[in-house]
N, C-alpha and C positions, 0 to 999 in steps of 0.2 A: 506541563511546563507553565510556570507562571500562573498554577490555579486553570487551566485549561488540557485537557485533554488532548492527546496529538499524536499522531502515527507517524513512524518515521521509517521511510524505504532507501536502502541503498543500490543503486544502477552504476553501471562500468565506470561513469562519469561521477555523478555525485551523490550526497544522499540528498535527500526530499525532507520535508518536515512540512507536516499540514494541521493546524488545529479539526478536530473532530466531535462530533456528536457521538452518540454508543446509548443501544440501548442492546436490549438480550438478545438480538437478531440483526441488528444492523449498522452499520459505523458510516455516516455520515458525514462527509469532511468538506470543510470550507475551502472550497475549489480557487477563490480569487483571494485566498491567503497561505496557499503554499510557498514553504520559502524552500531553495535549493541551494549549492553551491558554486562556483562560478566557474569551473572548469568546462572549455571547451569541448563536445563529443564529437568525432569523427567515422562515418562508416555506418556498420549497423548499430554501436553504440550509440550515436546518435540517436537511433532509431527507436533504439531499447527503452531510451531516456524517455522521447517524445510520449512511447508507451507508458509508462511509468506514468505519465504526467495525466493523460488521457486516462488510465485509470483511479486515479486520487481526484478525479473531477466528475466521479459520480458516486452515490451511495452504494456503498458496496454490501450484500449479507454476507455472514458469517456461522461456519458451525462447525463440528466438530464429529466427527467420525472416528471411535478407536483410537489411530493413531495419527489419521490424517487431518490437519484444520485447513480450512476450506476459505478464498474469500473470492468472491465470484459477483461481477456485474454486466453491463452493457460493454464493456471494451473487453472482458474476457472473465479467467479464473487463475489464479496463485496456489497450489495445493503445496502444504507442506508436510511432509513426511516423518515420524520419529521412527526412532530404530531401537526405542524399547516402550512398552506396553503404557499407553495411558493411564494416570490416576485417576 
C-alpha cells in the first residue's frame, strides 16, 4: 500500500492493516501503526480481536510446510491449510 508493505487480517469485528517488514523468514510489523476498523466487539469477539492485535505487535516467523503456511510468534501460531498440493 502506498509503496509500503502490509499485512492485512480479518477478525469477527474488523480487519486490521499494519505496514510490515519481510525478509525470507520473518515479517515484522509496525505495531504503533496498525489501522483497524471501527466497529464495536462484544463477547469473545472481543477477545478474538484483542488477540489479533496482540499478535500483529510482534515479529512474527514464517514458513511453509507442503501444504501448510505457518506464522507463529510470542502470542501464539495461525496455521493455514490448503486442500490441494503445494507448488
Amino acid at each position: 500500500m502506498n509503496g509500503t508493505q502490509s499485512l492485512v487480517m480479518t477478525t469477527p469485528c474488523n480487519t486490521l492493516n499494519v505496514p510490515i517488514m519481510l525478509t525470507n523468514t520473518l515479517i515484522t510489523p509496525d505495531a504503533a501503526a496498525i489501522v483497524s476498523g471501527t466497529q464495536g466487539c462484544l463477547g469473545s469477539n472481543g477477545d478474538d480481536e484483542a488477540w489479533v492485535h496482540a499478535f500483529l505487535s510482534h515479529p512474527i516467523a514464517y514458513s511453509r510446510v507442503n501444504t501448510t503456511f505457518t506464522l507463529t510468534n510470542e502470542a501464539g501460531t495461525i496455521e493455514f491449510t490448503s486442500t490441494s498440493p503445494a507448488n
